[in-house]
TISESE-433962 format. One record per residue: residue in one letter; z negated, x, y of N, C-alpha, C in turn. Coordinates in steps of 0.02 Angstrom, whole numbers. Atoms other than C-alpha are relative to their C-alpha. Layout:
+---+--------+--------+---------+--------+---------+----------+--------+--------+---------+
! r !   n.up ! n.east ! n.north !  ca.up ! ca.east ! ca.north !   c.up ! c.east ! c.north !
+---+--------+--------+---------+--------+---------+----------+--------+--------+---------+
! A !      Z !      X !       Y !      Z !       X !        Y !      Z !      X !       Y !
...
+---+--------+--------+---------+--------+---------+----------+--------+--------+---------+
***
This chain:
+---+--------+--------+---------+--------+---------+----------+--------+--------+---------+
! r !   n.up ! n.east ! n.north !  ca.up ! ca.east ! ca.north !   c.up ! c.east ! c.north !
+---+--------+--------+---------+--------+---------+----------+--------+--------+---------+
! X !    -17 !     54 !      46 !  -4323 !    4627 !     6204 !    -49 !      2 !     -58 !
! X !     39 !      1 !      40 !  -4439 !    4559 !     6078 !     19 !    -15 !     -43 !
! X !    -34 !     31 !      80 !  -4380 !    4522 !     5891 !    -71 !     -6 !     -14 !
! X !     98 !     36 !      16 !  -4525 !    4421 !     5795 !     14 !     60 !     -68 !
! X !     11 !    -39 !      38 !  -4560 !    4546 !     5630 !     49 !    -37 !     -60 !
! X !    -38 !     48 !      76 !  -4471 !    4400 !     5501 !     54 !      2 !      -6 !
! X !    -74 !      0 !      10 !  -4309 !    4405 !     5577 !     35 !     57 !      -3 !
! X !    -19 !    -50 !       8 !  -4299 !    4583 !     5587 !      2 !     23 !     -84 !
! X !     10 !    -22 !      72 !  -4338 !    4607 !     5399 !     52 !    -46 !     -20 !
! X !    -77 !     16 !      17 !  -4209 !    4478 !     5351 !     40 !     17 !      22 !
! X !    -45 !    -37 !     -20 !  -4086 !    4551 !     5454 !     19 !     61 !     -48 !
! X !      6 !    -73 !      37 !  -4141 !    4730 !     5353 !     18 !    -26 !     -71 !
! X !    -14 !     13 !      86 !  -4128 !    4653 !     5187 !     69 !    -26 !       4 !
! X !    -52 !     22 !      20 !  -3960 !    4556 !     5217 !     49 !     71 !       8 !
! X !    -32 !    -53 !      14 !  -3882 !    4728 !     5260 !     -2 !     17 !     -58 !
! X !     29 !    -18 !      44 !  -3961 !    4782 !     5133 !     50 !     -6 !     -73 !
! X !    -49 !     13 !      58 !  -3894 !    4678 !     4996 !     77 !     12 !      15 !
! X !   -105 !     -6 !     -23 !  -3698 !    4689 !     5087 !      7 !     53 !     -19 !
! X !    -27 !    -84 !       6 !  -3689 !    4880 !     5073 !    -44 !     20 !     -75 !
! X !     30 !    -37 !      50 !  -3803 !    4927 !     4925 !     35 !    -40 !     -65 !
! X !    -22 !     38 !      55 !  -3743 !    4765 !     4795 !    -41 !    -25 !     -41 !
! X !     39 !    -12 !      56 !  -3893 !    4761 !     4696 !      9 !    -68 !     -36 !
! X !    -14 !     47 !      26 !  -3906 !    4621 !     4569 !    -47 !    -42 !      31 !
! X !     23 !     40 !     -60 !  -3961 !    4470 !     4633 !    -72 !    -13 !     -43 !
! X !     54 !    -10 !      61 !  -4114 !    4470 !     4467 !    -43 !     31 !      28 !
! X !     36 !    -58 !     -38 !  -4171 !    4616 !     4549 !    -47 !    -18 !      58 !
! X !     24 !     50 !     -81 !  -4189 !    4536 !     4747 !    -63 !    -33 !     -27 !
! X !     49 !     69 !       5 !  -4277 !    4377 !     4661 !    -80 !     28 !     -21 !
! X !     60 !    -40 !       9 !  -4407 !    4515 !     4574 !    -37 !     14 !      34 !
! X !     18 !      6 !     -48 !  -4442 !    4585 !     4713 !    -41 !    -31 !      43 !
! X !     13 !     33 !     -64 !  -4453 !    4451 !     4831 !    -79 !    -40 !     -15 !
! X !     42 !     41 !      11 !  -4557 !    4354 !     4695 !    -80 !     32 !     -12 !
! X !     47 !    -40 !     -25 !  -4675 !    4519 !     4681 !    -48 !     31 !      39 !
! X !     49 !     -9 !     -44 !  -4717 !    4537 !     4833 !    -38 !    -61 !      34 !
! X !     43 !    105 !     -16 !  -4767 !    4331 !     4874 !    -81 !     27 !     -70 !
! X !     67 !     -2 !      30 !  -4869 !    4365 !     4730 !    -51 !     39 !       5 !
! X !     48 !    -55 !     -32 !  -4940 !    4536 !     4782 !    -40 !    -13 !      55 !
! X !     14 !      4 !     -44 !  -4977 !    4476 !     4926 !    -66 !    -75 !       6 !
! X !     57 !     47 !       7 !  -5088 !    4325 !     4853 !    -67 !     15 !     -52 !
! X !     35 !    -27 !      50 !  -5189 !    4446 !     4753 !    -71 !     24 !      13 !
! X !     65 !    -30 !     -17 !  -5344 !    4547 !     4758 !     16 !     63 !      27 !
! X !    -16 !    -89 !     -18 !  -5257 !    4714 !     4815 !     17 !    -40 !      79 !
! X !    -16 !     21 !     -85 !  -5210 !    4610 !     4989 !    -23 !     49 !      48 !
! X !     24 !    -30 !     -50 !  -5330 !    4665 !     5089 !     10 !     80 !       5 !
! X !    -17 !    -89 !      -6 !  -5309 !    4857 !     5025 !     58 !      2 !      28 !
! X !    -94 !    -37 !     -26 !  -5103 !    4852 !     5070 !     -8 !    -22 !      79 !
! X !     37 !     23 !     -62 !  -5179 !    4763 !     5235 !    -23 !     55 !      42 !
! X !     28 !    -72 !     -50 !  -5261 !    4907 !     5297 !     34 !     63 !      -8 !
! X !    -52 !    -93 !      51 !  -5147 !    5054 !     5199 !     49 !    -33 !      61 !
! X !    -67 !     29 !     -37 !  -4998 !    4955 !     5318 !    -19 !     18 !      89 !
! X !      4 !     -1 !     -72 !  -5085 !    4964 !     5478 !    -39 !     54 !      21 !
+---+--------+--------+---------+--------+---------+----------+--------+--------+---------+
***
């Protein structure tokens, strides 16, 4: 069975938030940290550090 990588990570995060609680401020940090990390100049370094 194949899961695509997107729905497995939402899956991981909605546990996530159910059992841990965190504030929801927190999540949006996060979520909005790594969109932005990810449109940066360090990309390509977490790009290759990941794989």
């Amino acid at each position: 069975m194949s899961v695509p990588l997107w729905f497995f990570l939402f899956c991981l995060g909605w546990v996530g938030v159910k059992l841990i609680r965190p504030p929801w401020w927190l999540v949006l940090v996060l979520l909005m940290g790594g969109y932005l990390l990810a449109d940066s100049l360090l990309a390509p370094a977490i790009d290759t550090a990941t794989k």
